[in-house]
N, C-alpha and C positions, 0 to 999 in steps of 0.2 A: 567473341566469347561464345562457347558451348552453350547450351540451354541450363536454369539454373533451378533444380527442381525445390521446392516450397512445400514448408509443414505451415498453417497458420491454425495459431491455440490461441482460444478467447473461449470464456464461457457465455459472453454475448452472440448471436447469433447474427446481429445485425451489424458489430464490430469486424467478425470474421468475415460476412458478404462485402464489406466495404475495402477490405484489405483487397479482397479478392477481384472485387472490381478495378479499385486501384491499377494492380496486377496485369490486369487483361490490355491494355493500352501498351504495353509493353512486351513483344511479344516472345521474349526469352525467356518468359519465366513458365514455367508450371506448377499449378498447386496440388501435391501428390494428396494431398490430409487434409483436413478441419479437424480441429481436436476441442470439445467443450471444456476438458478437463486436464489434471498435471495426470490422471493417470493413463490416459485417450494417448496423449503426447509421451509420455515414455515409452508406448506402444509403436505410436505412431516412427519414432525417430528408429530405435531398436530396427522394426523392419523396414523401414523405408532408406533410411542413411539418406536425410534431403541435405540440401547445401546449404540453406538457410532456414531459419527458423523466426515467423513473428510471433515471441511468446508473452502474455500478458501475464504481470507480476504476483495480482490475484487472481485466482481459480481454485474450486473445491477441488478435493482431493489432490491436494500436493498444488503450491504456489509455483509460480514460474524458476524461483531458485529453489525451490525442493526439487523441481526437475533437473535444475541443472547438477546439484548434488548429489544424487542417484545415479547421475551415467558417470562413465568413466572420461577422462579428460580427451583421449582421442578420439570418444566417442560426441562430444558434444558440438552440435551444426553454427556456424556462424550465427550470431541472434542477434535480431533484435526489440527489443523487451517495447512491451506496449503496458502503459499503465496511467491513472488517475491517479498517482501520486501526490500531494502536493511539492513541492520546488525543493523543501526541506530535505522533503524521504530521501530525495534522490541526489544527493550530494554524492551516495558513497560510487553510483554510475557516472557520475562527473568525474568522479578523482580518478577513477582506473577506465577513462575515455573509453566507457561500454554506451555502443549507443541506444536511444529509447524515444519512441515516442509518446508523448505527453498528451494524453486523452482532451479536449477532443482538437487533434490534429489538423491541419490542412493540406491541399495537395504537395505545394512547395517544401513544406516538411517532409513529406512520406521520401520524396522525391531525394530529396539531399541524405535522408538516411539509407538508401537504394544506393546513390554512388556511391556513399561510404562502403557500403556490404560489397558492393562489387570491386571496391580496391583493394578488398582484404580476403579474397576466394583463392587467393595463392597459396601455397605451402606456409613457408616461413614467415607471412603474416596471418595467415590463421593459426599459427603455431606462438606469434608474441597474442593473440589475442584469446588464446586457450589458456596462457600464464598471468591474464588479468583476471579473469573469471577465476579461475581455481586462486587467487589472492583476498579478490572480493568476497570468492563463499567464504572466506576463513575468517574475515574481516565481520561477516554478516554472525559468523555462529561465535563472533566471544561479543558480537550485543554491540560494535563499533559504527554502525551505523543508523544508532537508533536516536540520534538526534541530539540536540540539547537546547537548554532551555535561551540560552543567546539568541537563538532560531527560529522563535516557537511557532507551529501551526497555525495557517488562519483561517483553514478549509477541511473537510473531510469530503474523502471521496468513498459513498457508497451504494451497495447494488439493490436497486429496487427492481424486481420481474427481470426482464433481459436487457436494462439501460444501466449507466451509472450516473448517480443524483449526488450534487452538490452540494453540502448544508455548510453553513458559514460557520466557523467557531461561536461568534457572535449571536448565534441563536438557541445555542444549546444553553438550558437552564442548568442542570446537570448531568452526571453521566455513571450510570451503573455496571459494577464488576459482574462478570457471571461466566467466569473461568478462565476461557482463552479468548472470550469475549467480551464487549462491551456496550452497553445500550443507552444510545445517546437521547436523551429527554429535550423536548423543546417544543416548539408549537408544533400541533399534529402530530402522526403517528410515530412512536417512537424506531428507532433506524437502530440496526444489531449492524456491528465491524467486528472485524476480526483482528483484536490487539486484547496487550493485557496491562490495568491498571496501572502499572510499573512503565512501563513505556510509553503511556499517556502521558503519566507524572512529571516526565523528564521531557515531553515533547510540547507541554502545553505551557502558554505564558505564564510563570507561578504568579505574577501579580495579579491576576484577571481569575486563577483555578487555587482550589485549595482542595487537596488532599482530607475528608474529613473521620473518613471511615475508610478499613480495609477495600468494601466494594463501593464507594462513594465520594464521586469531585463532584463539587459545585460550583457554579461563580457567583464568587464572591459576594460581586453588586448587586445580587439580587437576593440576597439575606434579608429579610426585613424583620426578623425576631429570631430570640434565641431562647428555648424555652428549658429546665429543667424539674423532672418531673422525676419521684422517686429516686432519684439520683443520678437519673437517666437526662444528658443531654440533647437535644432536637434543635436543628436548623426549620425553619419554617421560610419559605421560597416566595418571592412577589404572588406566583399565581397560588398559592396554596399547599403547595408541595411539601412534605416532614421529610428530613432526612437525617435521620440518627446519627448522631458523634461519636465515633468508638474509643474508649479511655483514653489510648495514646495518644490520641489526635488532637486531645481538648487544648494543649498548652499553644496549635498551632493558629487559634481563633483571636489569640489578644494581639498577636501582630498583625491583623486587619483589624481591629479596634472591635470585635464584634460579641466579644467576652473571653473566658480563660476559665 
């Protein structure tokens, strides 16, 4: 086999030297790019045309599939996708056998996703693997693989400095809306992701999360009063926390027995 030139995008710095290490024991490969970003990486692909691509799922400016959406179908390089997802997110790269590694990795995995890429550097199978991808983004933009609650989350994976840090579901007290984002509340410093209340809703256990306010889930279990004040409803939290009820949401509090 030819030499196999390499774009790898991560916005971690120390994710990208690890791939790249990886890389060097093998010596067909070359890594034309580092890209920290989705916009580094559309750059990077556009002039380079590498053969593969390791692109990581989150990244500022444009996620790993807003890159792939952007380019045009024969323009996009064999990929594959590097992420801290949890098990759930990534059902919809299961279904259309795209493959991905699952932060944090080990060699024998890097390795078996490596053969895979290299049985598919042909034509006609990078051409069935350019008609899963363009099924998947379409799959991703009507909201089809945003989980449900069968499934729910038991992890969030999020970026602290240049790592990605772990918080358990189980730790989050509550969790506040703030646009296309969220901020997860719990012991210690509160953690901002990049999702919106709506897709939380549907991705997190409804028995354990309650919806209680437009920008506001709590869990449940740890309600210990429910105060009403001018007419105005408040949750009040084990550590102390108030978190206001927004009118729609009151009738959702008497099926956890917690008022109505």
């Amino acid at each position: 086999m030819t030499g196999i030139r390499v774009v790898i995008a991560d916005d971690e710095r120390l994710a990208r030297s690890r791939i790249r290490a990886l890389l060097t024991d093998r010596g067909r490969y070359e890594v034309v790019a580092e890209c920290p970003s989705g916009t580094a990486t559309l750059d990077a692909i556009r002039r380079l045309a590498p053969d593969l691509l390791f692109l990581d799922v989150q990244m500022p400016n444009g996620t790993g599939l807003d890159v792939m959406e952007r380019l045009p179908r024969e323009e996009r390089p064999l990929t594959i996708f590097t992420t801290a997802f949890d098990r759930y997110a990534l059902a919809a790269f299961d279904h259309h056998a795209v493959d991905y590694l699952l932060k944090p990795f080990d060699d024998e995995r890097f390795a078996e996703a490596l053969a895979r890429a290299e049985a598919m550097l042909d034509r006609d199978r990078l051409r069935d693997w350019r008609d899963r991808i363009a099924t998947l983004l379409l799959e991703v933009a009507r909201g089809d693989d945003e989980g449900d609650s069968s499934h729910p989350i038991d992890r969030f994976a999020v970026r602290v400095a240049d790592r990605t840090t772990i918080v358990p579901v189980s730790a989050v007290t509550w969790i506040e809306g703030a646009g296309d984002y969220a901020k997860l509340h719990g012991a210690g410093t509160p953690h901002l992701i990049r999702t919106t209340m709506q897709q939380l809703e549907r991705r997190l256990d409804p028995r354990r999360f309650i919806r209680v306010h437009r920008s506001a889930i709590v869990q449940i279990d740890l309600v210990t009063e429910v105060r009403t004040v001018d007419e105005a409803t408040v949750l009040v939290l084990r550590d102390g926390t108030r978190v206001p009820v927004g009118r729609r949401y009151r009738s959702r509090l008497a099926t956890f027995g917690v008022g109505g």
